[in-house]
MIKEZA-179966 format. One record per residue (C-alpha): residue in three letters; x, y, z. Coordinates in steps of 0.001 Angstrom, whole numbers, plus 500000, padded with zeros to 6 digits. Layout:
residues N
ALAXYZ
...
end
This chain:
residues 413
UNK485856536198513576
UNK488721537679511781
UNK490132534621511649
UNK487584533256509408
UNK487767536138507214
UNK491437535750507532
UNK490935532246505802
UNK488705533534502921
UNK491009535944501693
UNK488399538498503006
UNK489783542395504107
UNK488277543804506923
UNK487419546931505013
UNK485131545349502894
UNK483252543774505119
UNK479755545512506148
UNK478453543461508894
UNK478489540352510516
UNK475964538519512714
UNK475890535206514397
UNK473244532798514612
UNK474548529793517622
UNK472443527513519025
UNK475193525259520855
UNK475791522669517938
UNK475952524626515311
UNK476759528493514487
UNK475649530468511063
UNK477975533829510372
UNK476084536279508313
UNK478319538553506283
UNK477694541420504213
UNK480317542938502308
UNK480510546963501291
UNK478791547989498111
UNK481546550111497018
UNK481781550390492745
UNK485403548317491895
UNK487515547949488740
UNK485806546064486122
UNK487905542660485985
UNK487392542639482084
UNK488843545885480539
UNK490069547484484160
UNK487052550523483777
UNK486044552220487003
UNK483112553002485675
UNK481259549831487140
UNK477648549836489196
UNK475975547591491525
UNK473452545402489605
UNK472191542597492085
UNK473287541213495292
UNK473612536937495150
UNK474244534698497860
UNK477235532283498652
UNK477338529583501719
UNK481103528480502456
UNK481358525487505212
UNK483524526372507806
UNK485834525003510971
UNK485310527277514027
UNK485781526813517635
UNK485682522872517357
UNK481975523740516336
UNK482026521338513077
UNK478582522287511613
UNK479644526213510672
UNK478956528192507835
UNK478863531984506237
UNK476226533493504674
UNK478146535543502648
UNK475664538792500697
UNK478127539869497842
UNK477551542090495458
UNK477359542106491693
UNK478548545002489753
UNK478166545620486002
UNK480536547760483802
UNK479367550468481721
UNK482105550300479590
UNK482074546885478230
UNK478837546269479593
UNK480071542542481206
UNK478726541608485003
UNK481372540379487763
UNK480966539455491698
UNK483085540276494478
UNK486489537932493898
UNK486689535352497312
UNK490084533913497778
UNK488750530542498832
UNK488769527369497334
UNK486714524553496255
UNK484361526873494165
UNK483722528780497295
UNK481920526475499055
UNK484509524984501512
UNK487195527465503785
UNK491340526452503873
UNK490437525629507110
UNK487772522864506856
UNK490026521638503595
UNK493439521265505361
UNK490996519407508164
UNK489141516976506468
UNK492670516133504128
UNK494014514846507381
UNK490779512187508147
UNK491257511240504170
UNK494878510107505095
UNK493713507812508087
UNK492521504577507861
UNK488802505394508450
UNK485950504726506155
UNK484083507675504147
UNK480878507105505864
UNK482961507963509698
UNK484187510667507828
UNK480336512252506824
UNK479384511531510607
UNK482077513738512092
UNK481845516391509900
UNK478171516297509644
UNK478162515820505435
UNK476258513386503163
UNK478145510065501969
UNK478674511288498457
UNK479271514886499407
UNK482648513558501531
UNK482996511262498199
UNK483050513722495634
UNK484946516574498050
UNK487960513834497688
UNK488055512824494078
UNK488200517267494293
UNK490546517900497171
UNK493217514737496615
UNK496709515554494936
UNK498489512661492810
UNK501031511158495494
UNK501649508636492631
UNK506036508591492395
UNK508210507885489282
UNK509675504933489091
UNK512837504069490588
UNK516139501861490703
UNK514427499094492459
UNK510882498061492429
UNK508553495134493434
UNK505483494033492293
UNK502456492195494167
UNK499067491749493565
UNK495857491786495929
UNK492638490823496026
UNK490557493404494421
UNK486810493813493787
UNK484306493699491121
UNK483261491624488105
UNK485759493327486060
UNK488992492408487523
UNK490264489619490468
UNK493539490555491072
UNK494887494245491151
UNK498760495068491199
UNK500653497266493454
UNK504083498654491971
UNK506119499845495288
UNK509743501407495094
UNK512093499166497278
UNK513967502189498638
UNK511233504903499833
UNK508538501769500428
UNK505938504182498913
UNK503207503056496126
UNK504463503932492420
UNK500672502993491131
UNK498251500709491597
UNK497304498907488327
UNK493886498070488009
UNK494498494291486723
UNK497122491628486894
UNK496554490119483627
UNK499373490199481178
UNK497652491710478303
UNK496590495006480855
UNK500135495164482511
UNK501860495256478716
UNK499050497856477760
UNK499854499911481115
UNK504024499805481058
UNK503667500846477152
UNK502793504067478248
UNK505699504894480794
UNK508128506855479453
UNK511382504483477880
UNK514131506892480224
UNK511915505588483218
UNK512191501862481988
UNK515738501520481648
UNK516274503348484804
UNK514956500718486209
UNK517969498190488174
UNK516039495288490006
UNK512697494010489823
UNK511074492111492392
UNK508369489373491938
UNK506694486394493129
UNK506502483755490470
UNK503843485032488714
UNK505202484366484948
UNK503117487257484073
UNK505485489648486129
UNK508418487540484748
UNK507395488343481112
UNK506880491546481965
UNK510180492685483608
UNK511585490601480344
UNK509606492676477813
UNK509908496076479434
UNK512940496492481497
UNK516271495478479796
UNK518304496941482343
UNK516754494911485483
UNK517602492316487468
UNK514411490030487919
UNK514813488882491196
UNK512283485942493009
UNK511350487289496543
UNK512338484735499060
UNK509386484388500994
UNK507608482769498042
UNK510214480332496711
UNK510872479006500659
UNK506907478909501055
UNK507381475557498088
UNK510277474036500356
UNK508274474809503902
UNK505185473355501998
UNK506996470132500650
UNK507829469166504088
UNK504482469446505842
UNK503110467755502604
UNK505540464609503842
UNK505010464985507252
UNK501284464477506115
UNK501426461825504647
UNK503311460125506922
UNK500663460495509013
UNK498557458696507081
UNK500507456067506831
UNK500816455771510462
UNK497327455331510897
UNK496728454113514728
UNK500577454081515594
UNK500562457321517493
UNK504453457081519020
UNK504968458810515392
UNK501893460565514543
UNK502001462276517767
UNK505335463466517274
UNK505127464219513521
UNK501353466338514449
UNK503039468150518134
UNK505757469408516264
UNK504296470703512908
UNK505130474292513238
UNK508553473804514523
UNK509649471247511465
UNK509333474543509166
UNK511166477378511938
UNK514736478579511527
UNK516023476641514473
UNK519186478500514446
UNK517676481738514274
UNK515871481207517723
UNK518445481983520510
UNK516317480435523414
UNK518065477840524992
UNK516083474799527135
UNK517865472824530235
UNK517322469238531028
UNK516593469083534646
UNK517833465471535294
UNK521321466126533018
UNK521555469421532680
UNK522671469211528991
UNK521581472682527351
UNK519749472138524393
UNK518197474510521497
UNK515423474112518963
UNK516810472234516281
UNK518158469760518767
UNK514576468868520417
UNK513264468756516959
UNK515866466857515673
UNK515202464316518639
UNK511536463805518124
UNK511984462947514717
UNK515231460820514245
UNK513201457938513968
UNK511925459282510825
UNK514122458727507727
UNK512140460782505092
UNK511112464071507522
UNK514553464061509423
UNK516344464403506214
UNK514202467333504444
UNK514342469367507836
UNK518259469074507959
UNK518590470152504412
UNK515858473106504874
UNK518116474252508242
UNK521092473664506011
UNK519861475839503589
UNK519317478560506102
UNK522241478481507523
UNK524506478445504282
UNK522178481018503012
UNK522910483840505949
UNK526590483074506258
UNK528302482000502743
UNK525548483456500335
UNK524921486698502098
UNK525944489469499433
UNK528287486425497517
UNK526715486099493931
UNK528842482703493496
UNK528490481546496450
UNK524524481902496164
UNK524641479922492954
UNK526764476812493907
UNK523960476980496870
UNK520959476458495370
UNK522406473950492694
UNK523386472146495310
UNK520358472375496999
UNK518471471569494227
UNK520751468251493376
UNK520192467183496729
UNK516345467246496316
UNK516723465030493196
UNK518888462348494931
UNK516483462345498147
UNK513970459986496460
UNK511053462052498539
UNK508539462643495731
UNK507553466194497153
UNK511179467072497231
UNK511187466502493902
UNK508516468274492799
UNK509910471278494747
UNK513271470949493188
UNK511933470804489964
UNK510208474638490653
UNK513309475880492198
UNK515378474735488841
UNK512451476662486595
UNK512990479732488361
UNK516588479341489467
UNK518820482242487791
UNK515854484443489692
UNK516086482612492585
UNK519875483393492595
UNK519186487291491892
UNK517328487337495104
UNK520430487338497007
UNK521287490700495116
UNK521147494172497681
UNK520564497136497222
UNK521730499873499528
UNK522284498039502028
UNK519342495884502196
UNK518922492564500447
UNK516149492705497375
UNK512431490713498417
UNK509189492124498548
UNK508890492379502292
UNK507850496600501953
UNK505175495356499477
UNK503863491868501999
UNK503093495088504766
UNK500920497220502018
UNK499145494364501286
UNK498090493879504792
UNK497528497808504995
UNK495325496882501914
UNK493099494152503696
UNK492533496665506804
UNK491514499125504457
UNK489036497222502616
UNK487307495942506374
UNK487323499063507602
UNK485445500387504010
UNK483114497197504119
UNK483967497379500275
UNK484297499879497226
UNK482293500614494423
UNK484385502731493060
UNK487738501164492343
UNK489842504057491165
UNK488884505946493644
UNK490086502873496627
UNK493295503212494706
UNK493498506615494954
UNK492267506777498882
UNK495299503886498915
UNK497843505730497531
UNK496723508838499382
UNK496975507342502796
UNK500496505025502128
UNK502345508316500727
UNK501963510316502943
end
């Protein structure tokens, strides 16, 4: 029991009685507090009376019992000097209505991933009670921009907006904001109002090849490096090859020595064989083989698909062993890389070599690191999928500043 007045800031001495009202699921404290004339909180006069009694209720945390409360009888006192009424002062918080204790415990269920509604059950509350005690109770975990940042957007909600933005820092892989819209003409009216210090601070940006993030990094950061995440500019030369593998099987048509090969190995064709350091014995032989020679082996037989997987596992190998941290060496790379696209004759090759030379000077950039760790928006692919959980678990959001700010909350903490 002192405990609880402990938590409200209440003394002991000014406390008149207390009863308890417990019926096994929930418990009601009844407190009274001493009507003893105070200092007038106005002009400081002792000369103060007792003019009416009023009621408070304050939700409480006690004994694991989660429906508590105090029924707190305070009284009101009036001054005779400047002839202004004041109650007894409560050190709680929340307009008196909610202790430390049941604050500091329901800010701890607002940082997990469960929905508001779970939230209301366990604490026994209504839906927009729980709502409204968060937009209240939440602090700004929003952070300043830093040296190097990446950009992604999501899937959001509404009729407003598709696509919402998350701006992450690379090094701390917490949420900087959460802009509401991906559009350029919302992203140049949100980064006008970030301070200019901020903006120039700013030493790599990371993107997907949006060209509104490309415009924007442009406009707004002169001091950046705009860097293409490598996930998204491999996805086009991953893509091109199942696109020919494809339509080689069409071609096919009822020959299935090919199509069976070209549709049992369709994963494989787009793997870093190298990468993989499982090793397979031939029985009858006893020849040790790897990946990229049983893939290699299925598919000699076809010109077009043999030669686009040796120049994707050609790519990966040059790209982790001569253009790991070399800035020249990842630039004679991908123009090579893109030449030999061109001379392939593969049309979907050459559509892919033809992105890669848009976006190439970014493309090059990726190979950039910072602190250790090459640039890419890897930190921001694992929010995103933090993101989707979130919105199953809420079964949607009406509100979508407050999602962002439940978001934010939970991520940086």
């Amino acid at each position: 029991m002192i405990t609880q007045f402990t938590v409200q800031g209440i003394e002991l001495k000014d406390v008149h009685s207390v009863d308890v009202l417990e019926d096994g699921s929930s418990k009601i404290y009844f407190v009274t507090i001493k009507s003893k004339p105070c200092k007038c909180m106005y002009c400081q006069s002792k000369d103060t009376s007792i003019k009416e009694y009023v009621h408070k209720t304050i939700r409480l945390l006690d004994e694991g019992i989660l429906n508590c409360y105090m029924e707190m009888t305070i009284p009101r006192f009036k001054c005779n000097t400047c002839k202004k009424t004041f109650a007894y002062k409560l050190n709680s918080t929340i307009q008196d209505k909610y202790s430390n204790e049941f604050i500091r415990k329901i800010k701890q269920d607002f940082e997990s991933m469960i929905s508001f509604k779970d939230i209301a059950k366990r604490f026994h509350m209504d839906l927009m009670t729980v709502c409204r005690l968060f937009d209240t109770v939440v602090e700004n975990r929003r952070q300043m921009l830093g040296e190097a940042i990446c950009i992604d957007e999501f899937k959001s909600f509404g009729d407003e907006t598709k696509y919402s933005s998350v701006l992450l820092d690379f090094e701390t892989h917490k949420i900087i904001d959460v802009i509401e819209s991906r559009t350029l003409p919302y992203l140049r009216q949100y980064f006008r109002k970030q301070p200019q210090n901020l903006l120039k601070k700013v030493k790599l940006f990371s993107c997907d090849m949006y060209d509104g993030y490309i415009t924007i990094a442009k406009e707004f950061f002169p001091n950046a490096l705009i860097c293409i995440d490598p996930f998204h500019y491999m996805k086009y030369f991953t893509a091109a090859i199942q696109d020919i593998r494809i339509r080689l099987c069409k071609c096919y048509g009822p020959r299935p020595e090919n199509s069976g090969r070209l549709n049992s190995n369709r994963e494989d064709l787009t793997k870093d064989a190298l990468h993989e350091d499982k090793k397979y014995v031939d029985e009858t032989t006893g020849v040790i083989y790897d990946r990229f020679d049983i893939v290699n082996e299925k598919i000699k037989n076809i010109p077009e698909l043999s030669k686009a997987y040796n120049m994707l596992q050609d790519f990966y190998f040059e790209s982790k062993l001569k253009a790991n941290r070399n800035p020249v060496s990842a630039k004679n790379l991908i123009e090579l890389t893109i030449n030999k696209m061109y001379d392939s004759g593969i049309q979907e090759l050459i559509d892919c070599a033809d992105t890669r030379d848009h976006y190439k000077d970014y493309i090059i950039n990726s190979f950039t690191y910072y602190k250790g760790k090459r640039i890419s928006n890897g930190p921001i692919e694992g929010v995103n999928s933090r993101i989707k959980t979130l919105k199953k678990i809420m079964s949607g959001f009406r509100n979508l500043k407050r999602f962002i700010n439940r978001l934010i909350y939970i991520i940086n903490k």
